[in-house]
mmCIF file of the C-alpha atoms, coordinates in Angstrom:
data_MODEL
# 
_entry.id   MODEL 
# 
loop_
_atom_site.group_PDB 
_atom_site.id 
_atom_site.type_symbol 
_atom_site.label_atom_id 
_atom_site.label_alt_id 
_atom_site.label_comp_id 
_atom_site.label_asym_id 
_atom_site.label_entity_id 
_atom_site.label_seq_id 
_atom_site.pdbx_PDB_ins_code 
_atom_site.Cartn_x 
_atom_site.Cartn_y 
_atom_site.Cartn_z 
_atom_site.occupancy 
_atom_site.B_iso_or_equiv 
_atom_site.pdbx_formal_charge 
_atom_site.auth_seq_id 
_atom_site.auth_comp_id 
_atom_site.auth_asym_id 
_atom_site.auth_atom_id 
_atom_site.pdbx_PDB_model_num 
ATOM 1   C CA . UNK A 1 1   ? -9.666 5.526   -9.279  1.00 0.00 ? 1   UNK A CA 1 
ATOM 2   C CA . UNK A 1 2   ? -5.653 6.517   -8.836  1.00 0.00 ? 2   UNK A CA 1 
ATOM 3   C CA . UNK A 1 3   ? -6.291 9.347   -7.618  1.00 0.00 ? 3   UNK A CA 1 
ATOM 4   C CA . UNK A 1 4   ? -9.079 8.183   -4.682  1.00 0.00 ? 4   UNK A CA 1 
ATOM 5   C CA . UNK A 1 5   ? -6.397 5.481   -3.729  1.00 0.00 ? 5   UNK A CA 1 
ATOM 6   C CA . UNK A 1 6   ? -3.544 7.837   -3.188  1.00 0.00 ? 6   UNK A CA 1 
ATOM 7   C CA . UNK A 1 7   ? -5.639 9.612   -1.384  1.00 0.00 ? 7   UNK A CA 1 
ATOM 8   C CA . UNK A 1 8   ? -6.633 6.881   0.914   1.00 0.00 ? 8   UNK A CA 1 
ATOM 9   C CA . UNK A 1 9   ? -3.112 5.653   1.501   1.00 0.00 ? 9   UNK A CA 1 
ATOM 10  C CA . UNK A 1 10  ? -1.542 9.069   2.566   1.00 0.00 ? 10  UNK A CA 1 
ATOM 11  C CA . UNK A 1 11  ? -4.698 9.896   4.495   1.00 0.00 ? 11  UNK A CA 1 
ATOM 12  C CA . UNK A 1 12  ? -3.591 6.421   6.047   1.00 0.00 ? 12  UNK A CA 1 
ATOM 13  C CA . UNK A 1 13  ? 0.005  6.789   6.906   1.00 0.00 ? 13  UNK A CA 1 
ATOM 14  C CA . UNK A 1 14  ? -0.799 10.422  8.187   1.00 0.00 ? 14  UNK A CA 1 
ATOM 15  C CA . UNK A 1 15  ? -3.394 8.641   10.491  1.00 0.00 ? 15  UNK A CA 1 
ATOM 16  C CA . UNK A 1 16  ? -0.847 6.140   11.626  1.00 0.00 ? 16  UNK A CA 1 
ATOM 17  C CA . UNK A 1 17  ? 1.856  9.207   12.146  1.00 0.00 ? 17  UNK A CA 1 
ATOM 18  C CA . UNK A 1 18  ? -0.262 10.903  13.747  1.00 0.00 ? 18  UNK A CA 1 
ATOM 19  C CA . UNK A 1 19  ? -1.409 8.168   16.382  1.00 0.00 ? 19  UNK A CA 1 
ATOM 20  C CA . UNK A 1 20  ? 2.155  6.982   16.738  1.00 0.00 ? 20  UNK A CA 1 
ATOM 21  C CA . UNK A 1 21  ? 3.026  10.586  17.675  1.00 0.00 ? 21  UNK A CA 1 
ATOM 22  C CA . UNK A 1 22  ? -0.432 10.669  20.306  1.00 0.00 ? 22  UNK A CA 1 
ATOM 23  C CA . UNK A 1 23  ? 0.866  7.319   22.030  1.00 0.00 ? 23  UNK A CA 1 
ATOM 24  C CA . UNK A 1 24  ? 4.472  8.598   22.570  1.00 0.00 ? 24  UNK A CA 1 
ATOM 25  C CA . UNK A 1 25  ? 3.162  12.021  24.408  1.00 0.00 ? 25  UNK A CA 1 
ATOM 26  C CA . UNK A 1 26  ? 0.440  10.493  26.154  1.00 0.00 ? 26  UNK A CA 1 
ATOM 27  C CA . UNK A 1 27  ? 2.273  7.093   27.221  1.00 0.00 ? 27  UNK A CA 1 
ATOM 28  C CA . UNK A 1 28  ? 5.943  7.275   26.928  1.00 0.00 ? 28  UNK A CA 1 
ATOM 29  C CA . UNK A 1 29  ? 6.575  10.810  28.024  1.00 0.00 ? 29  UNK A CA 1 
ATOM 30  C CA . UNK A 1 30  ? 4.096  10.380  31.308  1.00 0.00 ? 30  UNK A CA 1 
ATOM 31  C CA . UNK A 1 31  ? 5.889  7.130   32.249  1.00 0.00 ? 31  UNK A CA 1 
ATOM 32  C CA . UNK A 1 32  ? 9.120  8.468   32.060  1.00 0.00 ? 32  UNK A CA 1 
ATOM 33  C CA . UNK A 1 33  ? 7.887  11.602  34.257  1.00 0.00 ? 33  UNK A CA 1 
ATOM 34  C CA . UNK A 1 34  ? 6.596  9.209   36.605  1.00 0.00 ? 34  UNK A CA 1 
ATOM 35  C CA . UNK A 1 35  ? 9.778  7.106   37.018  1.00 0.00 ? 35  UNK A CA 1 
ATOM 36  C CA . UNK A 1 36  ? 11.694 10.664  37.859  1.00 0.00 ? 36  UNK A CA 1 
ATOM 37  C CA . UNK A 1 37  ? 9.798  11.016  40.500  1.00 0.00 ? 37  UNK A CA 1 
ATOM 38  C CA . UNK A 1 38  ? 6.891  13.360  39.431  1.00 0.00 ? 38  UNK A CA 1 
ATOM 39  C CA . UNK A 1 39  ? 2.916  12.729  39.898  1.00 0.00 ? 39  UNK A CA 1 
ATOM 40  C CA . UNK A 1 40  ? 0.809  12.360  36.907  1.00 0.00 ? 40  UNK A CA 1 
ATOM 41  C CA . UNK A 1 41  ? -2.838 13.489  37.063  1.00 0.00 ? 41  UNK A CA 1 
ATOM 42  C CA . UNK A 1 42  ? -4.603 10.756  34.565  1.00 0.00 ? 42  UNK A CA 1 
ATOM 43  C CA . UNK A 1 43  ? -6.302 13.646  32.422  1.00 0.00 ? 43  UNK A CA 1 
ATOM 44  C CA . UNK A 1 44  ? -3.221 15.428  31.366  1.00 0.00 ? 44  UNK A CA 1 
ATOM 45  C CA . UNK A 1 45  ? -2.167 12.004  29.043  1.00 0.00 ? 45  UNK A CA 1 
ATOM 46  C CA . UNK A 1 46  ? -5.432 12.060  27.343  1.00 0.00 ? 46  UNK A CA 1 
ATOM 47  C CA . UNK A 1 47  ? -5.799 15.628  26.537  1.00 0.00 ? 47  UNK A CA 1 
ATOM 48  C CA . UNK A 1 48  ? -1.397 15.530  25.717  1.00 0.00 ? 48  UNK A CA 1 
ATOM 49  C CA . UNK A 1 49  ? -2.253 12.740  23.491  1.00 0.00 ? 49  UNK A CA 1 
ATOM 50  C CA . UNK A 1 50  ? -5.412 14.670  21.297  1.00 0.00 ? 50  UNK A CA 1 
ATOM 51  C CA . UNK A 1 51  ? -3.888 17.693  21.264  1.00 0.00 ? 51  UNK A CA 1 
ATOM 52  C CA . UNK A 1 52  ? -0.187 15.897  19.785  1.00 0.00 ? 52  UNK A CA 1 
ATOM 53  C CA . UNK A 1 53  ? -2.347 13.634  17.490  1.00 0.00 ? 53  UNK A CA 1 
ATOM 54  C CA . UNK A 1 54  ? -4.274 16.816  15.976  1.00 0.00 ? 54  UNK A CA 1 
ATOM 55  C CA . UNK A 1 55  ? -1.341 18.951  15.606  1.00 0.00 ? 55  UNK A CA 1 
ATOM 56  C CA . UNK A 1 56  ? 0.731  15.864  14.497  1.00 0.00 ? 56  UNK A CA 1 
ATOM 57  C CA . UNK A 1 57  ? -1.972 15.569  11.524  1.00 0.00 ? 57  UNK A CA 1 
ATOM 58  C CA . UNK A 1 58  ? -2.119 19.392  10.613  1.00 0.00 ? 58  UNK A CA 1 
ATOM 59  C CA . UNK A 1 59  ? 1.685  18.935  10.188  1.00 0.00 ? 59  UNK A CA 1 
ATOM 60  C CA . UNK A 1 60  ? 1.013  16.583  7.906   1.00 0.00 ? 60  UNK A CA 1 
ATOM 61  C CA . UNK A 1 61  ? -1.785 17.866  5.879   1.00 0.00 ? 61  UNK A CA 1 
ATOM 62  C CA . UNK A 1 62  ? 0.758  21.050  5.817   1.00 0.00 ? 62  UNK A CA 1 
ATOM 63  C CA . UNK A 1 63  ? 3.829  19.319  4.523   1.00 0.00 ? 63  UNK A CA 1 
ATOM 64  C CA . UNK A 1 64  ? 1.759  16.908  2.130   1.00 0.00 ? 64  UNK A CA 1 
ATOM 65  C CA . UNK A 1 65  ? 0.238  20.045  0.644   1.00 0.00 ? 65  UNK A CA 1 
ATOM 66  C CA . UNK A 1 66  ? 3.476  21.796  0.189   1.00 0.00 ? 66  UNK A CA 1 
ATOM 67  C CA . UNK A 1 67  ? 5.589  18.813  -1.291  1.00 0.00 ? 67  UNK A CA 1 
ATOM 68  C CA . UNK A 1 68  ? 2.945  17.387  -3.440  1.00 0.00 ? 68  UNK A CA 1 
ATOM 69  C CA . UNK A 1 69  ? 3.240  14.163  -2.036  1.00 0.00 ? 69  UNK A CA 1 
ATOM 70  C CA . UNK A 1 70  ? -0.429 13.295  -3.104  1.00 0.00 ? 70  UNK A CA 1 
ATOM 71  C CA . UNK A 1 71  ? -0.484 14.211  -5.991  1.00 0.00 ? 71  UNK A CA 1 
ATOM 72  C CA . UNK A 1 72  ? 3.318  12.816  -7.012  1.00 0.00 ? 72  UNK A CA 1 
ATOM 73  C CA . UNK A 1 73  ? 1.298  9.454   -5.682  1.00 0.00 ? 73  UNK A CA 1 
ATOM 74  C CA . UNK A 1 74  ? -1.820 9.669   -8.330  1.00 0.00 ? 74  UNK A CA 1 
ATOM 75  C CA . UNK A 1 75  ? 1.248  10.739  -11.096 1.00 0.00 ? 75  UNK A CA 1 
ATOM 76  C CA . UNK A 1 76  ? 3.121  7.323   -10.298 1.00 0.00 ? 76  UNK A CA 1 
ATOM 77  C CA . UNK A 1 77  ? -0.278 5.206   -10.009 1.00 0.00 ? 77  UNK A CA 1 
ATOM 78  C CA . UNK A 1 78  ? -1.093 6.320   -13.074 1.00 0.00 ? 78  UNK A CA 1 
ATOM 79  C CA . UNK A 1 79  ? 1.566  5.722   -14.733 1.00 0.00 ? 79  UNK A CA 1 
ATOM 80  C CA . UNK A 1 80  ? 2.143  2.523   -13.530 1.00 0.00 ? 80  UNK A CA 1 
ATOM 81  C CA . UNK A 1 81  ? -1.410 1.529   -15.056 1.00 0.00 ? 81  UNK A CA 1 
ATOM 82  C CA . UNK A 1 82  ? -0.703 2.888   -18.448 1.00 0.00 ? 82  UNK A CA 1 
ATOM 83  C CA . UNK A 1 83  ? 2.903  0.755   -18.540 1.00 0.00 ? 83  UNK A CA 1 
ATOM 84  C CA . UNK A 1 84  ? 0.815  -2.654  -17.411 1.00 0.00 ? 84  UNK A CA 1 
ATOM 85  C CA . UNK A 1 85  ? -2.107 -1.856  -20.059 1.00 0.00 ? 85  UNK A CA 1 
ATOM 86  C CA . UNK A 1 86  ? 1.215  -1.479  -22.411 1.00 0.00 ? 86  UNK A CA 1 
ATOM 87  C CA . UNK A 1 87  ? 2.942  -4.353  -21.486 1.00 0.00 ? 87  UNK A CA 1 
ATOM 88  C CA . UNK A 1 88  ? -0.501 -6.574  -21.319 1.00 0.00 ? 88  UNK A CA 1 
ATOM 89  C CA . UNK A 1 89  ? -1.603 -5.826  -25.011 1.00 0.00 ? 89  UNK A CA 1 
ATOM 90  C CA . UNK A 1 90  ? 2.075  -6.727  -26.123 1.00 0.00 ? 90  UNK A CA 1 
ATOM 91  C CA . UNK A 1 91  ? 1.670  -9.752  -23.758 1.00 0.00 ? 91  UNK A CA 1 
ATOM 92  C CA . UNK A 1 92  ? -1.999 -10.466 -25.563 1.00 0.00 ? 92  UNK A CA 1 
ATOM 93  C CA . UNK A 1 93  ? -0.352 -12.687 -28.800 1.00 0.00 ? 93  UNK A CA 1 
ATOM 94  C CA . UNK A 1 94  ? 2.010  -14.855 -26.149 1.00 0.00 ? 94  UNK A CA 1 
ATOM 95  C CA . UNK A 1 95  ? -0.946 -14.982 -23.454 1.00 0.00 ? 95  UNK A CA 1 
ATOM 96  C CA . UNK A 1 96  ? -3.317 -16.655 -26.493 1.00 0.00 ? 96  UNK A CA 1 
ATOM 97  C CA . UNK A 1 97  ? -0.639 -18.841 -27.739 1.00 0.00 ? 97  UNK A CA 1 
ATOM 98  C CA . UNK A 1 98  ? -0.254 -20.404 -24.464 1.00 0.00 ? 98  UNK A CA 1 
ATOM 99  C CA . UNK A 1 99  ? -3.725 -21.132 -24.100 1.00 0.00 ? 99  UNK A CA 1 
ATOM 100 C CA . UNK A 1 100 ? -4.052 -22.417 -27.111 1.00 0.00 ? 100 UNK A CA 1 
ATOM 101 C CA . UNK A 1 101 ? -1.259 -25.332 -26.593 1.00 0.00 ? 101 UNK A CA 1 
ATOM 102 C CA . UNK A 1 102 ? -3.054 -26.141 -23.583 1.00 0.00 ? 102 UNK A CA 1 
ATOM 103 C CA . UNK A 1 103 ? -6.415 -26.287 -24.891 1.00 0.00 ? 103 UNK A CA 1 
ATOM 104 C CA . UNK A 1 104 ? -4.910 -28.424 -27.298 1.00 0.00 ? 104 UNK A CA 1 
ATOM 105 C CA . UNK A 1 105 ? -2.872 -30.326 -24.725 1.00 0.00 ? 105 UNK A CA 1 
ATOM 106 C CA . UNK A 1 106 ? -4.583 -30.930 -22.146 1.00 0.00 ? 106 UNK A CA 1 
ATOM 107 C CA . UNK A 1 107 ? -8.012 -30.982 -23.790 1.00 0.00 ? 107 UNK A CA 1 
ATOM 108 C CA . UNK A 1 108 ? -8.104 -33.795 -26.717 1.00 0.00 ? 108 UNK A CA 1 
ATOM 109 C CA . UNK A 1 109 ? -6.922 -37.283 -26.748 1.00 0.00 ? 109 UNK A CA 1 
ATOM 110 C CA . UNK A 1 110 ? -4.316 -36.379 -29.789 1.00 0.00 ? 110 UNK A CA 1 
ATOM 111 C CA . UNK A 1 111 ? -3.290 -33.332 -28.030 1.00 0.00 ? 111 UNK A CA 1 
ATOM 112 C CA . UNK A 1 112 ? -2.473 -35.831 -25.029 1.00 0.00 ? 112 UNK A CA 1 
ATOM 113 C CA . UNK A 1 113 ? -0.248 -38.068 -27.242 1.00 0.00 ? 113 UNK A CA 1 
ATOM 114 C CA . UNK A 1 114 ? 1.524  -35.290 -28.425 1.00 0.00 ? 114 UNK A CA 1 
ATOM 115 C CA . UNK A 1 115 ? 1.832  -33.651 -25.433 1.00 0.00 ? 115 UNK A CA 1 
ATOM 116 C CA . UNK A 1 116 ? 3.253  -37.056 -23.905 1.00 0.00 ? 116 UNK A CA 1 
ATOM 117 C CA . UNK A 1 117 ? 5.382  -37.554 -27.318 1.00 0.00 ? 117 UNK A CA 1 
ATOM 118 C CA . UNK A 1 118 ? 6.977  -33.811 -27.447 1.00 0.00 ? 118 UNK A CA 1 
ATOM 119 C CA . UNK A 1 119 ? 7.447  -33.915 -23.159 1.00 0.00 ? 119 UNK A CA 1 
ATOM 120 C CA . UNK A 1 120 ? 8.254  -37.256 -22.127 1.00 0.00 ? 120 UNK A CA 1 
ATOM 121 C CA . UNK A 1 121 ? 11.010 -37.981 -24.685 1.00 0.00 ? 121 UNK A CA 1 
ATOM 122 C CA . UNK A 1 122 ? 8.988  -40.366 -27.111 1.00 0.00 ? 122 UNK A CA 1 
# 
């Protein structure tokens, strides 16, 4: 399950790289050719903007496979899940005591009484 999620998320923010670097080359950079002075044919945007997008996202795939970045992410999910399933069975004894006051608390007529007794300075 980590390791499908980390894969998802970088797949992601590649995708998002990747468009952010398509808009720039086929919006900003023919805009500011335009305001110089020069004429834009309306194809040359679209086909600057696929062909920075695609190359923007092999960069990525290339650098993600040569840092590791993937695979550091599945390391640190998982990790992170075996420290919560730690930290929940130590929580386990405090978790049942607490639902056990309230049961008795806030679910019988004596618990009430003592509840208002112990709480509201009776």
């Amino acid at each position: 399950m980590e390791t499908m999620l980390a894969h998802i998320a970088t797949d992601i923010a590649k995708g998002l790289i990747a468009a952010g670097a398509a808009y720039f080359a086929s919006g900003v950079l023919p805009a500011i050719a335009v305001s110089m002075g020069a004429s834009v044919v309306a194809v040359i945007p679209v086909v600057a903007g696929i062909a920075v997008a695609i190359a923007a996202g092999m960069l990525l795939n290339l650098v993600d496979n040569k840092l590791g970045l993937t695979e550091k992410l599945v390391d640190a999910l998982v990790q992170h899940k075996e420290s919560w399933a730690t930290a929940m069975k130590e929580n386990k004894r405090s978790v049942e005591l607490v639902r056990r006051e309230t049961n008795y608390y806030l679910g019988s007529t004596r618990g009430n009484l003592d509840f208002i007794r112990r709480f509201g300075g009776l």
